[in-house]
C-alpha angles and dihedrals in degrees: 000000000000130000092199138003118198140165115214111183100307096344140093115215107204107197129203123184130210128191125186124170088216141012090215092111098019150353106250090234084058086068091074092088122181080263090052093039090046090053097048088048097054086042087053090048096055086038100064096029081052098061087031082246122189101205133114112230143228135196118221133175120206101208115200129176122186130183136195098273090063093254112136123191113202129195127186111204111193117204091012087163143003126225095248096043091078093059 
């Protein structure tokens, strides 16, 4: 469900990653829709009930966008979302 998992001082940071080969339609953050982020958010929820976890979360999107000439364009967006805001 996750692309990456990390734990950064009291904190779980919960990534998700997202390719596209153009912007043209969308921008691949755009992707993480409020389903996507709802599921994420359910996943991360098991997850650190799961492992009795005492960390607060947050929720980041790694945006990249590579084109044909082998350019990629990243973009790390921290807090994209918080855990109410899907529901």
């Amino acid at each position: 469900m996750f692309d990456y998992i990390l734990k950064q001082g009291f904190l779980i940071v919960f990534v998700e990653i997202k390719t596209r080969n153009t912007d043209y339609i969308i921008q691949p953050f755009e992707a993480v829709d409020i389903k996507k982020q709802k599921a994420i958010i359910k996943v991360a929820n098991a997850y650190i009930r799961n492992r009795n976890l005492d960390l607060e979360a947050r929720f980041d999107v790694i945006s990249i966008i590579q084109t044909e000439h082998g350019t990629q364009t990243l973009e790390h967006i921290i807090g994209a979302f918080e855990p109410y805001s899907a529901f």
